[in-house]
N, C-alpha and C positions, 0 to 999 in steps of 0.2 A: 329268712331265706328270700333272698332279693327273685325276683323274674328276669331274664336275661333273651330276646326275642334275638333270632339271628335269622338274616332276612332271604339267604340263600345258602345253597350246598358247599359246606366249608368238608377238609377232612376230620374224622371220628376221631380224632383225639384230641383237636380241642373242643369238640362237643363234650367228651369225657370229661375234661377240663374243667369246663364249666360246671357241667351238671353232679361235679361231682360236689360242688359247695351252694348251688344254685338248681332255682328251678328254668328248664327251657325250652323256649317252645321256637325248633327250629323248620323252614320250609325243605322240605327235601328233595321237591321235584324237580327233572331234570332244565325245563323252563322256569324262565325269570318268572319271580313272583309278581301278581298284576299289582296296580296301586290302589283298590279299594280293598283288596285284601291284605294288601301289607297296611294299610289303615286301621284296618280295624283291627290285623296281629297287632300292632304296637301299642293299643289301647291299655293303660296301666304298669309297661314296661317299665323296667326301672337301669334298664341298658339295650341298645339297641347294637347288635354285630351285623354292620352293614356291608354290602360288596359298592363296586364302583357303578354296576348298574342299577342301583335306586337312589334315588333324589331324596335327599335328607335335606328339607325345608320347613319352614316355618310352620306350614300345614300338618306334615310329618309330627313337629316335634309339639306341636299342640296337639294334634290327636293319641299322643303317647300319654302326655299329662304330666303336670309338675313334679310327680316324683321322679320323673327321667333324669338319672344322673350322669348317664357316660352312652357317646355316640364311638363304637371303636369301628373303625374301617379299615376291611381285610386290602390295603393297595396302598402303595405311598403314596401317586396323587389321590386328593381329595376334592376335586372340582367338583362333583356328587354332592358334596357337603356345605351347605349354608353355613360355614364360619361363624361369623356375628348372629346371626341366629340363635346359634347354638350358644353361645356368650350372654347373649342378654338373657335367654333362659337360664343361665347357669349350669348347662352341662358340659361337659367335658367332650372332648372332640380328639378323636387320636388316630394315629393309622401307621402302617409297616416300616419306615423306613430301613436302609442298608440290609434285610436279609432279601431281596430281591435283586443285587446290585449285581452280582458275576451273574446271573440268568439271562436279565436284559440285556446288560453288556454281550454275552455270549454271541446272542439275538442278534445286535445292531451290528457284527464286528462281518454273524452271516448274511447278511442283509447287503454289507460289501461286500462282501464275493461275489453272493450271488447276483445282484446287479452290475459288477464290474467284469464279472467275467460271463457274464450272460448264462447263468447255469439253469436259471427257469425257461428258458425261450430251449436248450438242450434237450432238459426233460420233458419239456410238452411237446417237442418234437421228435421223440423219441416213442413216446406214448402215442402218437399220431396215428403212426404208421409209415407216416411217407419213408420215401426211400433217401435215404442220406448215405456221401460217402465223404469219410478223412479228404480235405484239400487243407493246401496252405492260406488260406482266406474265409475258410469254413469258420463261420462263429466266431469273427475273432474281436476280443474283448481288451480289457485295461489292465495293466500288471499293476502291483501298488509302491515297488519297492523303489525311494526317491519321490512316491508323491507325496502330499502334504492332503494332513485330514484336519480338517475346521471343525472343532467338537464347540455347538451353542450350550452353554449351560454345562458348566466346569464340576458341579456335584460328584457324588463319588461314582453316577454311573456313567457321567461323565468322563471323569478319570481312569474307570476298569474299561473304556473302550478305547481308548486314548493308549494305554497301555497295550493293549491288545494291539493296536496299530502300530505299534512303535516296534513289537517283533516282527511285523509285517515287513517293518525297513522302512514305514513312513514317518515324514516330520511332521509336528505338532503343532497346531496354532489354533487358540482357542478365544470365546467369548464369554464373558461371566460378570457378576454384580462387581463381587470382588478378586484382587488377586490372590492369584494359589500361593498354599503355602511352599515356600523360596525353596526347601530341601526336595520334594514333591515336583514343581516345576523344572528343576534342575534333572531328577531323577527322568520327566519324560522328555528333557530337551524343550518342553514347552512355552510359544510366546503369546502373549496376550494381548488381542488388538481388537480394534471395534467391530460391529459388525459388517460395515459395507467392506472392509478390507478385508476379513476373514471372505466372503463370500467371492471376492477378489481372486484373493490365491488359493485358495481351497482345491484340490479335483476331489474332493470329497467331503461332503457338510452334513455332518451327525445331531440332530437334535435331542438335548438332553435336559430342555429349561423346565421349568415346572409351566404350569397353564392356567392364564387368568386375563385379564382386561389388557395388560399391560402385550402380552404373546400371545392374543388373538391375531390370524393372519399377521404371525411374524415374517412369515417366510410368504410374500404373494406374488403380483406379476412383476412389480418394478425389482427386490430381491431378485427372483429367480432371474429377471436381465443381468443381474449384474455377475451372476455365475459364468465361468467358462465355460463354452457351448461343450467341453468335454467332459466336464462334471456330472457328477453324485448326489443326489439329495437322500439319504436314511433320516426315517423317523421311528425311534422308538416309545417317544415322549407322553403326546397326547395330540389325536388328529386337527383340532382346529387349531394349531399352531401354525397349520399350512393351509393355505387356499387351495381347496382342490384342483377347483376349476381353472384357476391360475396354470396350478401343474401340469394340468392334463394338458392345457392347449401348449406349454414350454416342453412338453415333450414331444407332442405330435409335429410342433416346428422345429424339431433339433436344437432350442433354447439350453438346452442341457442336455447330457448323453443318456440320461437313466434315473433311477428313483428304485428305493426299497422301504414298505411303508408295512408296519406292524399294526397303524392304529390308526385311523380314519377320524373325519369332521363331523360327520352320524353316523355312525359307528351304532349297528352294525351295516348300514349301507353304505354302500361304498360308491363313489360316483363316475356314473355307467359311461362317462367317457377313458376313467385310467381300464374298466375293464378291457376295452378295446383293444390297448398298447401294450406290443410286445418289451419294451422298456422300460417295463415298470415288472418289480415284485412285490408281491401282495400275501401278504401273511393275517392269519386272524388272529393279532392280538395276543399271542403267544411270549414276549417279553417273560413272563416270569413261571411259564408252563413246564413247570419241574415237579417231579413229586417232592424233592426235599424242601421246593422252594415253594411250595406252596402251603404243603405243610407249617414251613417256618414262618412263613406270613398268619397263617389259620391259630398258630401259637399267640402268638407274639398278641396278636388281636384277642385273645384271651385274656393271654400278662395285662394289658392294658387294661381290661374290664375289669378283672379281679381287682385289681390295685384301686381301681376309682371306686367299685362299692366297696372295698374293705378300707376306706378312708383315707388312701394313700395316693403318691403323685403315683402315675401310670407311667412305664418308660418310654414310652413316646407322643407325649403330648404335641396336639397342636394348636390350641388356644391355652 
């Protein structure tokens, strides 16, 4: 019976999961576990079931010890996770992909409305108190139907938000390594252009790339000039993809019309100039906050552990 350490609150049934072939020793508490505790939990693990808030490093995976065979991580990104790290030690590295895909998608699709139609600036003015009455000029916001949404990073949650705009009545133009497949592109009306053009014609630019060296401050100040001063920026992705500060000051000069952001550059802080701005929305990180979907994520990071200590490929490897 292998040891299986899981480093934060997942749902009870892949803990049953586990422990039903294994032994486990999981944190429960509602706060993030500190990192000299999760050190020393990991001492002898022989699988570590990680969230996106702990750094799975070198350190980590030395103080767990060479029998550590499988690093699963409850999120599809894994920027958490030392990669080659994890490689040269020989363990296995895996995490959620596609069962979080219509959740976030969901996310980013609210994320345009409600920055386009200004539905946060509504409700907090509503909850105010002040006194508000119906005018023709009251609140008035962006309709979508005829604009064009610039989705970065063509993946599949890329494509379920894509989709979702395309019943909106908007056209598609996207940014990605490679092109989509022809039936798929075809299906959303989809064209494929670089980024300075994408941010070009866009009123609306969805971030959906993965996060590393390469999309650190993909989107900063010289980007966001090149945006329509009537534009959108949604991020569902991962916060340092965007220069905060960048943003805040392109909102506060009308550089762009708005911003709806799931996930922050430090995260969980958020930086205290977009607090300020009524044109911006600010969600904590909610993308895959569904009982089914999170559940299926808490699964799946199971499937993958099981499969790696019972000798097998895991279905969703990442090294």
């Amino acid at each position: 019976m292998s040891r299986v350490v899981v480093t934060g609150r997942v749902p009870d049934a892949a803990i049953e999961k586990l422990r039903a072939e294994h032994e486990v020793n999981a944190w429960t508490a509602p706060e993030s576990i500190g990192r000299e505790e999760l050190l020393r939990r990991v001492a002898g693990a022989d699988a570590v079931v990680s969230l996106l808030t702990e750094r799975i490093d070198g350190e980590l995976l030395d103080a767990a010890g060479p029998q550590l065979k499988v690093v699963a991580n409850v999120a599809v990104g894994y920027d958490n996770i030392d990669v080659p790290a994890c490689t040269q030690r020989g363990v296995v590295a895996t995490n959620t992909p596609g069962v979080l895909t219509d959740a976030t998608a969901d996310i980013a699709m609210g994320l345009v409305l409600m920055a386009t139609r200004r539905l946060g600036e509504g409700e907090r003015l509503i909850r105010s108190g002040q006194a508000w009455k119906w005018g023709m000029f009251f609140l008035l916001g962006s309709s979508l139907q005829g604009k064009t949404l610039g989705v970065v990073g063509m993946g599949g949650i890329g494509q379920a938000t894509a989709r979702r705009a395309k019943a909106f009545g908007m056209e598609i133009v996207y940014q990605s390594r490679s092109e989509l497949d022809p039936g798929i592109a075809a299906d959303l009306g989809a064209r494929r252009l670089d980024l300075d053009e994408l941010l070009a014609v866009s009123d609306v630019v969805s971030l959906h790339c993965p996060y590393g060296p390469a999309t650190h401050h993909l989107i900063g100040a010289e980007q966001l000039t090149a945006m329509k001063s009537s534009a959108y920026l949604v991020n569902t992705a991962r916060g340092p993809i965007v220069d905060e500060a960048a943003l805040a000051s392109a909102l506060r000069e009308g550089q762009i019309a708005g911003a709806g952001l799931d996930v922050y550059e430090h995260e969980p802080r958020v930086h205290p100039a977009l607090l300020e701005l009524e044109n911006v929305v600010l969600l904590p990180h909610l993308g895959s906050a569904t009982v089914e979907t999170r559940t299926a994520m808490a699964m799946l990071a199971a499937d993958n552990t099981l499969a790696v200590l019972g000798g097998a490929r895991p279905p969703a490897p990442i090294n």
